[in-house]
C-alpha positions as CSV (number, residue, x, y, z in Angstrom):
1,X,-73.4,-11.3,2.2
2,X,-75.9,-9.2,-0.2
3,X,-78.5,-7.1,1.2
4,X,-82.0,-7.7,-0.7
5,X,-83.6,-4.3,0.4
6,X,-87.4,-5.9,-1.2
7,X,-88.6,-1.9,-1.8
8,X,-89.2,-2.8,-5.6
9,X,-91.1,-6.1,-5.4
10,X,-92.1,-5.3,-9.0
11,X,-89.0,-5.3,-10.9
12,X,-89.3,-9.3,-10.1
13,X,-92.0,-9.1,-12.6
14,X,-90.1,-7.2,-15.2
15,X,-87.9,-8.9,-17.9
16,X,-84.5,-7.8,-17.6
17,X,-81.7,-8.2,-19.9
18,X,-77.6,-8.0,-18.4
19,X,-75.2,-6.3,-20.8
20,X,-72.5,-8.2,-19.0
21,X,-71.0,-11.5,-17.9
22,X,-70.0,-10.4,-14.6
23,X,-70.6,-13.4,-12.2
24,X,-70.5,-10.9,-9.5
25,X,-73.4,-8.7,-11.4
26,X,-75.4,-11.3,-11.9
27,X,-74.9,-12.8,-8.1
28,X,-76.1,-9.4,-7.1
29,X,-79.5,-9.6,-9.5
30,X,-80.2,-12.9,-8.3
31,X,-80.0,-12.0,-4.7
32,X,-82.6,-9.1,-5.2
33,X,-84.7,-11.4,-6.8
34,X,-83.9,-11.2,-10.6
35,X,-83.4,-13.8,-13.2
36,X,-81.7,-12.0,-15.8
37,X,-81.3,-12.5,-19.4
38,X,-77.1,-12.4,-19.4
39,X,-76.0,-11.1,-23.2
40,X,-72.6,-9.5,-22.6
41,X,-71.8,-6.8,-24.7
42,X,-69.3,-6.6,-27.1
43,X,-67.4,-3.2,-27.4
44,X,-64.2,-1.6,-27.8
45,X,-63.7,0.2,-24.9
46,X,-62.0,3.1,-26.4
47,X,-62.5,6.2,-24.1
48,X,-63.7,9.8,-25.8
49,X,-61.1,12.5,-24.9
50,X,-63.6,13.7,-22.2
51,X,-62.6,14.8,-18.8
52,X,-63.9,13.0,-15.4
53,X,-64.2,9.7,-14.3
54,X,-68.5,10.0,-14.3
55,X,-68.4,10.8,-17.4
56,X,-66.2,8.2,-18.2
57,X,-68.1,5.2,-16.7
58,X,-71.4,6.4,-18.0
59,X,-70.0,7.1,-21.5
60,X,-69.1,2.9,-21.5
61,X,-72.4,2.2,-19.7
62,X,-74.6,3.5,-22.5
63,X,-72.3,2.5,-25.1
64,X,-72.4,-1.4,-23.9
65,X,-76.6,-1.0,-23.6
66,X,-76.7,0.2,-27.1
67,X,-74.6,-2.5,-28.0
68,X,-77.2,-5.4,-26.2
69,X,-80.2,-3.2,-27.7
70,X,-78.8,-4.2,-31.8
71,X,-77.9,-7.7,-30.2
72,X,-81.7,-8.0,-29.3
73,X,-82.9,-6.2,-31.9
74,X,-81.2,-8.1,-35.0
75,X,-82.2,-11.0,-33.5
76,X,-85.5,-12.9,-34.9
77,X,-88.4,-12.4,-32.6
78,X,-86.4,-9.4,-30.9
79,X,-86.2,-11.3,-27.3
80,X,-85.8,-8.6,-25.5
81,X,-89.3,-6.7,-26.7
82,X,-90.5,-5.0,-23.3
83,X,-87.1,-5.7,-21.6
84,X,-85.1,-2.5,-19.4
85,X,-81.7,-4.0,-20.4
86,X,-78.9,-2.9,-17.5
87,X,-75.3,-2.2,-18.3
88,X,-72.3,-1.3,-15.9
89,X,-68.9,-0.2,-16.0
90,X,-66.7,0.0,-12.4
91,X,-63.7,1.6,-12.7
92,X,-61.3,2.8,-9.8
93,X,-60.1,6.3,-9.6
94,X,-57.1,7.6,-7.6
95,X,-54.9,11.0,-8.4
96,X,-56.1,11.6,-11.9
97,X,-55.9,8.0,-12.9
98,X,-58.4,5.7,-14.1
99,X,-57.3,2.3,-13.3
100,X,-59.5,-0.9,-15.0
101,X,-58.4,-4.4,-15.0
102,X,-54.6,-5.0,-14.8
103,X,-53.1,-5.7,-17.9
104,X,-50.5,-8.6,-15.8
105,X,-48.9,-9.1,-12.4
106,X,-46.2,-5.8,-12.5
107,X,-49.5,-3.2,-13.4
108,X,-51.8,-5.3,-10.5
109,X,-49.0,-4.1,-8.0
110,X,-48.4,-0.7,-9.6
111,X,-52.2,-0.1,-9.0
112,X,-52.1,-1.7,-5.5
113,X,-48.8,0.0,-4.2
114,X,-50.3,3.1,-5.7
115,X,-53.6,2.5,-3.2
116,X,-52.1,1.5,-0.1
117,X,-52.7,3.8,3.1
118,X,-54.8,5.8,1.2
119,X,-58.1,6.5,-0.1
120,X,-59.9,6.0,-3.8
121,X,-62.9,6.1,-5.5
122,X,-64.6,3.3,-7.3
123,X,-67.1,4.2,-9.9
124,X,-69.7,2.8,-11.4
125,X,-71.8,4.3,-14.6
126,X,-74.9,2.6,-15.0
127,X,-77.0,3.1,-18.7
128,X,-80.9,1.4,-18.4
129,X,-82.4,1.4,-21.4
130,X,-86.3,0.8,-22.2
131,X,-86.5,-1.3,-25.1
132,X,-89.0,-0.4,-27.8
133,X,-90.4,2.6,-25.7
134,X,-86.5,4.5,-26.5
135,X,-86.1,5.4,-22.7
136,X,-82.8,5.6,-21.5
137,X,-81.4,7.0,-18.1
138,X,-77.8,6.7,-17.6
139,X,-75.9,8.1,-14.2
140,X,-72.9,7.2,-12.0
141,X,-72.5,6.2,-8.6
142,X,-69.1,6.5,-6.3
143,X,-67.9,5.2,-2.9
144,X,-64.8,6.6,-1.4
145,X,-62.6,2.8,-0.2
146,X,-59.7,3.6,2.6
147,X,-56.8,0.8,2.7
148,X,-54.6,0.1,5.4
149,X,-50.8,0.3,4.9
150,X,-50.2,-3.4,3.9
151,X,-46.9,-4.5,3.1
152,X,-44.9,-5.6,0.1
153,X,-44.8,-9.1,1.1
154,X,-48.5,-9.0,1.8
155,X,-49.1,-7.4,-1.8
156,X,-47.1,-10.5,-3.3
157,X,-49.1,-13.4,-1.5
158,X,-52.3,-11.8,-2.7
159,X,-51.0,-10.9,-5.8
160,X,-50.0,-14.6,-5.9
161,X,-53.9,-15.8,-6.2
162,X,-56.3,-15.2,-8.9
163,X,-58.3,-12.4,-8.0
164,X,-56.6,-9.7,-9.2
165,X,-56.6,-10.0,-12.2
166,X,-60.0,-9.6,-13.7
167,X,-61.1,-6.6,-11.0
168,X,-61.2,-3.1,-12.1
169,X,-57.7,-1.7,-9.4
170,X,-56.7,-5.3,-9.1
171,X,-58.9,-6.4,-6.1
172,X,-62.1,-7.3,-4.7
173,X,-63.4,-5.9,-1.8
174,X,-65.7,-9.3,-0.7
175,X,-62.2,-11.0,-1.2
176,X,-59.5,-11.8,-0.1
177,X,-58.4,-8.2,-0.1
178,X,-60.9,-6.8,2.4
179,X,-58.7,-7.4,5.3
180,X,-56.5,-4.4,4.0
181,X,-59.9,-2.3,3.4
182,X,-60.1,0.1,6.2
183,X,-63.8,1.4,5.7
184,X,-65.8,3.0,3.1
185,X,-68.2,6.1,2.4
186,X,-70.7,4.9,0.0
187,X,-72.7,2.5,-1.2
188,X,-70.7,-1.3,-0.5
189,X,-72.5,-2.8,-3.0
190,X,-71.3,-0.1,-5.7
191,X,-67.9,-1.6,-5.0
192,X,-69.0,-5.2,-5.7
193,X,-70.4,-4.1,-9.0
194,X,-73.8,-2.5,-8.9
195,X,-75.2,0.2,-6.9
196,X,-78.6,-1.7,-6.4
197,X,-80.1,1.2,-4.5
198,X,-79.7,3.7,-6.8
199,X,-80.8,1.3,-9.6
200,X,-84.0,0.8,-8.1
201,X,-84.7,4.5,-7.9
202,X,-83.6,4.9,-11.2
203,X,-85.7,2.6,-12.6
204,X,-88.6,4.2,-10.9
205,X,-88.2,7.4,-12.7
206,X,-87.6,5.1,-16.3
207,X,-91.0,3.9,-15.5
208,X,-92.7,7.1,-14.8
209,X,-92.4,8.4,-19.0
């Protein structure tokens, strides 16, 4: 279940806009409270040769913000006049790889074998940007996930439902897949999708300038 931590009654009151379709991202706005305007953005998600898996996630963050901000702002009316839009990217990071969404079946259990009895880090870069004031912070947030040693057979029954497949490292922690999670260090909710603490502090300091 998600935590509503109610230290930021006020960004109830503010219009927010979703760069992303994420049912699990928008789940997580509603719970705090939030009735987003969803507008996915629409990007190639072609990675700079940079070095780092912050930079990475925040380099897509801000890239999938600006897209929503020339949605909004080509649109008649601009909707989103006065709006913070909020855009995510999760990825999960383990020996030098950055592993996003499985491409089929054979990469979901490439990246699960490769996870098993071991730790990771999931990432998430977030990029909130003020419309019509120009105000953009953009940071990442990363929780260290332990899995137990499950087995091959255990891999193929899970791999055998549907929730693999559209999961940055081919799982879900709130899943089915978080009986083989041994524990985290982090923020849980950063796993999900957002790291709604963090957010709210970040938003904070948006709306200090």
């Amino acid at each position: 279940m998600l935590k509503t931590s109610g230290s930021l009654c006020c960004l109830k009151d503010k219009k927010i806009v979703l760069a992303s379709g994420s049912p699990r991202r928008i789940e997580m706005m509603r719970a705090h409270g939030i009735q987003p305007i969803v507008m996915p953005a629409h990007i190639e998600e072609n990675l700079p040769q940079i070095h780092g898996m912050c930079e990475t996630v925040m380099f897509l963050a801000l890239k999938k913000a600006q897209n929503v901000y020339g949605q909004l702002a080509s649109m008649p009316d601009n909707p989103g006049k006065g709006s913070i839009i909020i855009a995510a990217d999760t990825i999960v990071y383990k020996d030098g790889e950055i592993m996003g969404k499985p491409a089929d079946r054979k990469d979901a259990y490439r990246m699960l074998d490769k996870l098993r009895n071991d730790y990771h880090y999931v990432v998430t870069g977030v990029a909130m940007l003020a419309c019509g004031r120009q105000l953009t912070r953009v940071f990442a947030e990363v929780t260290k996930v332990y899995f137990t040693d499950y087995s091959d057979r255990e891999l193929n029954l899970y791999l055998d439902t549907d929730e693999a497949y559209d999961k940055a490292g081919a799982y879900a922690i709130q899943g089915y897949f978080s009986r083989y999670t041994d524990h985290i260090e982090g923020s849980y909710e950063n796993v999900i999708g957002f790291p709604w603490e963090r957010i709210e502090k970040e938003i904070l300091k948006l709306e200090e300038f």
